[in-house]
C-alpha positions in Angstrom: 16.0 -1.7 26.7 18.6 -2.0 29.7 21.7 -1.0 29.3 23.8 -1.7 25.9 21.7 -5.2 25.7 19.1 -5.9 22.8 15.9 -5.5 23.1 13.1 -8.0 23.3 11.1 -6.6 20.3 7.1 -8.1 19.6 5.8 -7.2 16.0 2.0 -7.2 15.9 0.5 -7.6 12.6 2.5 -9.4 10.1 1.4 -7.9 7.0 3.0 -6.0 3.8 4.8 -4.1 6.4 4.3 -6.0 9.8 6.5 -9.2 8.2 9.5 -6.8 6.5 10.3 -5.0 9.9 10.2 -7.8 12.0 12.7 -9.8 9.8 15.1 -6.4 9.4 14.5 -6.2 13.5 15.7 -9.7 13.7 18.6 -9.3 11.6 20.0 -6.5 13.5 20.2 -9.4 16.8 17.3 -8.3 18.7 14.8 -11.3 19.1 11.3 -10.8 18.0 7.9 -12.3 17.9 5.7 -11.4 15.2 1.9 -12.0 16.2 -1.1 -12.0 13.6 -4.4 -13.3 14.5 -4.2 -16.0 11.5 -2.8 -18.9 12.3 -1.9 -20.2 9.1 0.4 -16.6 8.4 1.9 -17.9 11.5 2.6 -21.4 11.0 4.5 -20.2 7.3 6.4 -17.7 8.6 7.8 -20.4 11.9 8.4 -22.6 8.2 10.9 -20.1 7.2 8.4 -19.2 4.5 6.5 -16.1 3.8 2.8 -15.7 2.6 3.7 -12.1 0.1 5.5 -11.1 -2.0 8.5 -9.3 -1.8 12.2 -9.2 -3.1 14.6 -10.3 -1.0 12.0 -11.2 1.8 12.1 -15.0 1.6 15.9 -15.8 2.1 16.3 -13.0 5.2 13.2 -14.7 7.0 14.4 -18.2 6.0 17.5 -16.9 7.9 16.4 -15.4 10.9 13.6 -18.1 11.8 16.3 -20.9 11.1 18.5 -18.6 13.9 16.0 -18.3 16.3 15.8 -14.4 16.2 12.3 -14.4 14.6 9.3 -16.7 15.8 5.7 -15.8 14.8 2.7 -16.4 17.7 -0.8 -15.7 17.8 -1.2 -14.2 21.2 0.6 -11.4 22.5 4.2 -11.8 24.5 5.9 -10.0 26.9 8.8 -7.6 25.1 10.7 -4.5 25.6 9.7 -2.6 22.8 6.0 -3.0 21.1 5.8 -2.0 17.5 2.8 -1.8 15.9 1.4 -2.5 12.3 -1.5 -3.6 11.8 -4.5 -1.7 9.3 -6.5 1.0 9.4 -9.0 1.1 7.4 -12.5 2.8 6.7 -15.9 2.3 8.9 -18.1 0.6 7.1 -20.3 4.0 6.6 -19.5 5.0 3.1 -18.0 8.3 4.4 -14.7 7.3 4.5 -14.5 7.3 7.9 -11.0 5.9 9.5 -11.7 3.3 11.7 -8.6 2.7 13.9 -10.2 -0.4 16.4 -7.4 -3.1 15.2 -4.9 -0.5 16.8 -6.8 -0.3 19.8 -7.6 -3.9 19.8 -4.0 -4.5 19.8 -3.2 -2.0 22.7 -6.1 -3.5 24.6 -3.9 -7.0 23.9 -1.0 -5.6 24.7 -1.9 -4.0 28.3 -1.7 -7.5 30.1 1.9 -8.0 29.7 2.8 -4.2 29.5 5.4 -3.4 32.4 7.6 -0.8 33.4 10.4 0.1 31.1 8.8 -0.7 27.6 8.4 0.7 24.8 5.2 1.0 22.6 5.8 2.5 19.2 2.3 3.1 16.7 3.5 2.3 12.4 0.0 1.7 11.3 -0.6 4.6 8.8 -3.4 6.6 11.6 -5.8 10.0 11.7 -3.7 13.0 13.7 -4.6 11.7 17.2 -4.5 8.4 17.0 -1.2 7.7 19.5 -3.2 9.3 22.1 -5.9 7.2 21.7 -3.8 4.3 22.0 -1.9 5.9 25.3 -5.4 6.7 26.7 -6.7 3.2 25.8 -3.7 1.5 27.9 -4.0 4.5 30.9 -7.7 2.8 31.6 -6.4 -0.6 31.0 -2.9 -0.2 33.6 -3.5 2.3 36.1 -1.2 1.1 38.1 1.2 2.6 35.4 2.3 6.2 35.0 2.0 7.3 30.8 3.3 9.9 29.2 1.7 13.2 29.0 -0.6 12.2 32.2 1.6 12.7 34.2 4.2 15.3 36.1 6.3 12.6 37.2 8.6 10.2 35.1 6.3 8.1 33.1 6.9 4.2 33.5 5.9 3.6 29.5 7.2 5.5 26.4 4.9 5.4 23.3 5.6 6.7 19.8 4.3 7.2 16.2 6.5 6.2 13.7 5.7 5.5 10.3 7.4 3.7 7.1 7.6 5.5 3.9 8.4 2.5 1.4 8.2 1.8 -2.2 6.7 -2.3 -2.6 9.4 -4.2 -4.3 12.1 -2.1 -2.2 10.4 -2.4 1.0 13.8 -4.6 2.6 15.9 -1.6 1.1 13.8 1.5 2.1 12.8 0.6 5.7 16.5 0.6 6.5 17.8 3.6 4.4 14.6 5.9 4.0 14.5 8.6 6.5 12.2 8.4 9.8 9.7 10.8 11.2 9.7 9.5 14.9 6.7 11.8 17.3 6.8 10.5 21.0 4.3 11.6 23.1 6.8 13.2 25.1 10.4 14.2 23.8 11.4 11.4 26.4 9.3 8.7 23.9 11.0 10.2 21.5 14.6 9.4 22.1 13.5 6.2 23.5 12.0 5.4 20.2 15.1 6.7 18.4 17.6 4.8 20.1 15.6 1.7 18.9 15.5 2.4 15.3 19.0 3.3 15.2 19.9 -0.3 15.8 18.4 -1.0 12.3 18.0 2.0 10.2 20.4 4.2 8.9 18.7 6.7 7.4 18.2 9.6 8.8 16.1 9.8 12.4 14.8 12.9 13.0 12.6 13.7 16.3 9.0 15.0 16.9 5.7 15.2 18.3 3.2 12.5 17.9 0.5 14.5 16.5 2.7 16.2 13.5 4.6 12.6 12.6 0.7 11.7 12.1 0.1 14.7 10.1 3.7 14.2 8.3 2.6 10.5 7.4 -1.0 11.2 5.4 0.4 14.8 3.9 3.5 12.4 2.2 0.8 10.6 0.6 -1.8 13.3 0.1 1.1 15.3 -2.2 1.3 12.3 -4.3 -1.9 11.7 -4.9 -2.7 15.0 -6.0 0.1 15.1 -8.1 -1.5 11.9 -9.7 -4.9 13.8 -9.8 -3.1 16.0 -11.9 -2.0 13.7 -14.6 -5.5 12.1 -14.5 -7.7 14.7 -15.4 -5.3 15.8 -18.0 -5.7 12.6 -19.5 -9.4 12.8 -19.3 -9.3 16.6 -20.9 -7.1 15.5 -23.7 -9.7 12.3 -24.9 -12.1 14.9 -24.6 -10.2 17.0 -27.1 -8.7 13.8 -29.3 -5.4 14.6 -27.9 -2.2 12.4 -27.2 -2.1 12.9 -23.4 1.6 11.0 -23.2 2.5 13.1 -26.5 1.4 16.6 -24.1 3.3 15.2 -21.2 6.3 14.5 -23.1 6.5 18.0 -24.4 5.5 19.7 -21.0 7.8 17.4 -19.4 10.7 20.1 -21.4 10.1 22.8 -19.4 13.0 22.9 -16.3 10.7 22.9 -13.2 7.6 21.0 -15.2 7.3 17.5 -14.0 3.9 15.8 -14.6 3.5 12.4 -13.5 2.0 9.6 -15.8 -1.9 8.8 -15.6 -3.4 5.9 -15.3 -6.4 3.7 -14.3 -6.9 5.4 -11.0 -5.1 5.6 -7.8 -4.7 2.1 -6.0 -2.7 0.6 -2.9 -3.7 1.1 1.2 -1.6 4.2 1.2 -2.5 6.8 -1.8 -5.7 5.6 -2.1 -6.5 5.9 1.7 -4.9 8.1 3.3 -5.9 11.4 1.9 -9.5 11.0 3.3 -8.0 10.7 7.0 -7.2 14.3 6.2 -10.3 15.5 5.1 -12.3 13.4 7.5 -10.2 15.7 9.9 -10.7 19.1 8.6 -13.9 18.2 6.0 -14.1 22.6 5.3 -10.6 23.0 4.9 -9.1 20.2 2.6 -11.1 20.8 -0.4 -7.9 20.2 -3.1 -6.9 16.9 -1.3 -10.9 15.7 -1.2 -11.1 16.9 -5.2 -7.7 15.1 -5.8 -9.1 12.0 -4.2 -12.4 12.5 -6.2 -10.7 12.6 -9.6 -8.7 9.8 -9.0 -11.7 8.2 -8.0 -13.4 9.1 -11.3 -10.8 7.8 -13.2 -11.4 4.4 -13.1 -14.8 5.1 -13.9 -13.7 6.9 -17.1 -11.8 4.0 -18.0 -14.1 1.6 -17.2 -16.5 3.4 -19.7 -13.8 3.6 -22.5 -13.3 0.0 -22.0 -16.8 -1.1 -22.1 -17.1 1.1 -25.4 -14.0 -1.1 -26.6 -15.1 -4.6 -26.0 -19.2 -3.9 -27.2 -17.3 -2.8 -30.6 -15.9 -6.0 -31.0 -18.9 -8.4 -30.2 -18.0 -12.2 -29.4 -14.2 -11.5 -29.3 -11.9 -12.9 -26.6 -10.8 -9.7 -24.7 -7.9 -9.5 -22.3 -7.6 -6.9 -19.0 -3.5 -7.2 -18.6 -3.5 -6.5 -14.5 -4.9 -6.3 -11.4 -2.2 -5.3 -9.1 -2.3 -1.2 -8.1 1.0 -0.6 -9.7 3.6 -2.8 -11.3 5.7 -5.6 -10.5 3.8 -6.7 -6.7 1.0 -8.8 -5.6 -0.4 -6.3 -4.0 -4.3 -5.7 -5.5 -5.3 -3.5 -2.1 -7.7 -0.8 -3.5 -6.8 -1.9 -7.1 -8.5 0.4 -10.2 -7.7 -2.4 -12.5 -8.9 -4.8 -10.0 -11.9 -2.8 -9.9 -12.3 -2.4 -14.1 -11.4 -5.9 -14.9 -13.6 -7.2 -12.7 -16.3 -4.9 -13.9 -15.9 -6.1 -17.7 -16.2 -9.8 -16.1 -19.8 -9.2 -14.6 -20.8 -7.6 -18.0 -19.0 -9.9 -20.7 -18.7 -12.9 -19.2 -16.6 -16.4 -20.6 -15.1 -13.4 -23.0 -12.8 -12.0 -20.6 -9.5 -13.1 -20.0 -7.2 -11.7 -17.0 -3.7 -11.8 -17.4 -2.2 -11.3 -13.7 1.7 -12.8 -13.7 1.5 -12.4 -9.7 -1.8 -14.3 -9.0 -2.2 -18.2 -8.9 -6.0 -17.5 -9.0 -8.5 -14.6 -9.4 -9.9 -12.8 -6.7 -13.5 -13.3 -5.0 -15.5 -11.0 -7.0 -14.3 -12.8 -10.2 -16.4 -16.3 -9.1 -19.3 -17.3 -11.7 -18.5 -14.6 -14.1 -16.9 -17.3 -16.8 -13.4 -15.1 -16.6 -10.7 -17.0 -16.9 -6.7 -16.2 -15.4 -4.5 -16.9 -18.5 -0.9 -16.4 -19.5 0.3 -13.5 -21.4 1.1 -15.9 -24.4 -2.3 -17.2 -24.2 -3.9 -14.1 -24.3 -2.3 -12.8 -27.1 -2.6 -15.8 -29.2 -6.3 -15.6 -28.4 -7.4 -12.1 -27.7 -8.7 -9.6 -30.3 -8.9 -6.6 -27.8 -6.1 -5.5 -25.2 -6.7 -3.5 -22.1 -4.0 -2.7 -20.6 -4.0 -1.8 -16.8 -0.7 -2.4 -14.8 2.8 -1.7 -16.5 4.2 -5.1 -15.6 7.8 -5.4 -16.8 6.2 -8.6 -18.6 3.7 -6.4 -20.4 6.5 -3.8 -21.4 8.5 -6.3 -23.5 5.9 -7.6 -25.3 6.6 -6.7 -29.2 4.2 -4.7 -32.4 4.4 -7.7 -34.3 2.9 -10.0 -30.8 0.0 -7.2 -30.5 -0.7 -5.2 -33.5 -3.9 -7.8 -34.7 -5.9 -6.6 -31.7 -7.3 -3.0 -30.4 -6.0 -1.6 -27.9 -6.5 0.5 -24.6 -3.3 1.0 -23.0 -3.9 3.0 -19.7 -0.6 2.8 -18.8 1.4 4.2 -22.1 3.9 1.3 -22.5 3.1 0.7 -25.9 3.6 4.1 -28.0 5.4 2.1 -30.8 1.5 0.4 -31.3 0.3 2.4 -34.4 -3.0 2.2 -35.8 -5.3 -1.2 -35.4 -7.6 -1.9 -38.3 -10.1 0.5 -37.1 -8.2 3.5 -35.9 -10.9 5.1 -33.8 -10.2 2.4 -31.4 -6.4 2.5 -30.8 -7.4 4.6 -27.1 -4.9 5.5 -24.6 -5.4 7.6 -21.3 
């Protein structure tokens, strides 16, 4: 970044969170490329089209392609600044393992046309660590280039972790006015990185160390999920006792500094889901309440899932309905899904008796293939359905009425129908 000009900004990974920032980035008139190794994410976006979704997202990259401020490529381009997104998910060991190679695949991509001056800055959700991974990764790759923190002299390179704390649906509206944690390697990264998100966020910036905006990043998430973990087993204590578990909130809800989220299937999404383990992977002996938070969560959909199964056997050779397989309502998003898990559960078990109602899906995922489970409307479920499970509080599910849903039993996960009353057979009108 020279002087007062723009920046040349490259955007690799063009995901939930990869595609959002480069089109915000473009609209504040800094040029950027957006790279993603497939081709056909690429060839939509250089359409003026986009391949999620997300409010809003369409028309602003319809108008920055058609401007020439945003262009998406496969391979890697020279830039001034270098921002990061792409996933981090488990090793394929079954421990939970984080497995950060995409971000040093892309650093390893990115070393050819590094050169003094630029800026690399780490989004990908990471393990405490990770940003000096990636700094080490490109001090093998260019050692004809000075990097921070290896070095007593001015390093050529700044590099920074900087994460997005956003809310799908708002994701336009919270990358530019939520709050950054920005950790540079080196105080110098740090400003460096600041004085590029100030050209497009105006929330507040606030400056640290790499290794604690890491931390800051999966502790965010680890308080919400157990928060959730909370409401989850008290949902799972009060069918135990025949309680109302919404009924219980509600009440507990009255007390001034009592605020207990609502449960539901499980804990879904890459974040809430995810993230928590990168802690405990870290420090196994120490974070035993964020491991048991992520363990009841887990359970969860287990405990639904076997509620469920109870439901539909009790109603043999009825048409039942799963409403949902997005991790929470109104997106497309079915990442780590618990209803994607249950529904497609009850499909390997029941068969051609299991409908899926999914408002954001043209088709049903992988798994669903040669279970006979068919992707219907809500209308057509209801006119056709004697059992209900409901999984994702869609804004479509909300609204549907009694007199639409009271011939059919019921499991509402999700609490958005406390108006149901009782079905024929009241033992089956479940919720939690």
């Amino acid at each position: 970044m020279r002087g007062t000009s723009k920046p040349e900004v490259c955007v690799i990974g063009l995901g939930y969170i990869g595609l959002p920032t480069a089109a915000i980035i473009a609209r504040a008139n800094c040029r950027v490329t957006g790279i993603d190794v497939n081709a056909q994410v690429v060839d939509t976006i250089n359409r003026g089209e986009i391949h999620i979704e997300e409010i809003d997202l369409d028309g602003l990259v319809q108008g920055v392609v058609q401007r020439g401020m945003l262009r998406a490529a496969t391979e890697i381009v020279p830039a001034d600044v270098f921002v990061i997104a792409v996933p981090t998910p488990f090793e394929k060991d079954g421990n939970h393992t984080p497995d950060v190679s995409h971000v040093l695949a892309a650093a390893t991509s990115l070393a050819a046309v590094l050169k003094k001056g630029d800026c690399i800055i780490l989004e990908s959700t990471s393990p405490v660590g990770t940003t000096e991974k990636l700094r080490d990764r490109l001090a093998g790759l260019r050692p004809d280039l000075k990097m921070p923190g290896l070095t007593r002299d001015t390093p050529d390179i700044s590099i920074a972790y900087c994460p997005e704390r956003v809310l799908p649906g708002r994701i336009l509206e919270e990358l530019t006015h939520n709050d950054r944690s920005i950790g540079g390697i080196t105080p110098r990264c740090a400003r460096k990185a600041l004085a590029f998100y100030k050209l497009f966020v105006r929330g507040t910036c606030v400056t640290t160390d790499a290794r604690s905006a890491e931390m800051t990043k999966l502790v965010e998430n680890a308080y919400r999920d157990v928060n959730i973990a909370f409401a989850n087993e008290l949902s799972m204590i009060a069918d135990r006792m025949g309680l109302d578990v919404w009924e219980v909130i509600r009440l507990a809800n009255r007390h001034p500094r009592v605020n207990i989220l609502q449960p539901g299937p499980g804990v879904g999404g890459h974040c809430i889901a995810v993230d928590p383990w990168f802690i405990v992977s870290s420090a196994p002996e120490e974070a035993r309440v964020i491991r048991t938070a992520r363990e009841v969560n887990d359970a969860k959909m287990h405990h639904v899932l076997a509620r469920a199964t109870a439901l539909v056997e009790a109603h043999p050779h009825v048409p039942v309905a799963c409403l949902g397989l997005a991790f929470k309502a109104n997106i497309d998003d079915f990442r780590e899904s618990p209803a994607r898990f249950v529904a497609a559960s009850l499909a390997r078990k029941f068969g051609s008796r299991m409908r899926v109602v999914e408002p954001y899906a043209s088709e049903l995922p992988p798994e669903f293939a040669d279970t006979g489970a068919t992707l219907v409307d809500i209308d057509t479920a209801l006119e056709t359905c004697g059992v209900l499970i409901v999984l994702v509080d869609h804004d479509v599910f909300r609204v549907v009425p009694l007199e639409e849903r009271s011939r059919a039993a019921v499991y509402d996960t999700r609490g958005i129908w406390p108006d149901a009353g009782e079905p024929a057979r009241p033992d089956l009108r479940l919720a939690g």
